[in-house]
C-alpha positions, 0 to 999 in steps of 0.5 A, a space after each residue: 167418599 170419591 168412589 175411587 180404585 186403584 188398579 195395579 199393573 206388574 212392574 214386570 209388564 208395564 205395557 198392559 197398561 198403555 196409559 202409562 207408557 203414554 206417561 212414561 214417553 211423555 215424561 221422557 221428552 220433558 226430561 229430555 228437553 230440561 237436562 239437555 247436555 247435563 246427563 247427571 242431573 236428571 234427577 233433580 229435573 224430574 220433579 219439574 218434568 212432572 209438575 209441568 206435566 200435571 199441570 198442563 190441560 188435557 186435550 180430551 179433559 180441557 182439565 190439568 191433572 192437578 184440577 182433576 186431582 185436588 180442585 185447583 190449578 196451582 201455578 207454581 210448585 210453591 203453590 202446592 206448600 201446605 198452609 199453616 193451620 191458622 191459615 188454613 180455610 176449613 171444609 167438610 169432607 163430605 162438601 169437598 167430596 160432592 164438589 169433587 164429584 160434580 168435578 169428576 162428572 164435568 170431566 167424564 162428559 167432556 170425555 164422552 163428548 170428545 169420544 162421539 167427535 172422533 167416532 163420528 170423524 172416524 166413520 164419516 166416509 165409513 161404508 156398512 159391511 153387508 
């Protein structure tokens, strides 16, 4: 209904996807910065590296990953605990994913704008190649 691919890259050759390594470099900091002096528990700090990360906004989405995600912005990991059913709002499918996609639109054109703010900073004191 999103009109979502997945695209796959080799475990073997990650840096043919350099989104990923942004990611993996990212992630990396935050674990530093959690386990410090305590090597053997960076296990158990991961997930909060990665909450923290799919929580924060994205400097050319003005969007966390979550909102991009799921619609929401969760502000704790407790947030994230299904409801029981009883609790649970109910929506269609179909309403949910038009919702999504009017997301998905607001975020591609912040992207667009942010790309023709740095093509423009970029070739402000450009010269034409004649």
């Amino acid at each position: 209904m999103l009109g979502t691919k997945l695209l796959y890259s080799t475990t073997c050759h990650p840096q043919i996807d350099g989104q990923t390594e942004v990611i993996n470099r990212t992630l990396s900091t935050f674990l530093r910065a959690l386990v410090q002096k305590n090597l053997k528990e960076w296990d158990v700090k991961l997930s909060h590296a990665e909450f923290a990360y799919n929580r924060t906004l994205a400097r050319d989405t003005s969007f966390s990953q979550f909102e991009a995600l799921y619609g929401i912005n969760p502000f704790t990991p407790i947030d994230l605990i299904p409801l029981r059913n009883e609790c649970k709002v109910s929506f269609e499918a179909k309403k949910w994913a038009k919702e999504m996609k009017r997301l998905h639109e607001q975020i591609r054109a912040h992207i667009e704008k942010v790309n023709e703010f740095c093509k423009a900073k970029a070739n402000k004191n450009r010269k034409v190649a004649e």
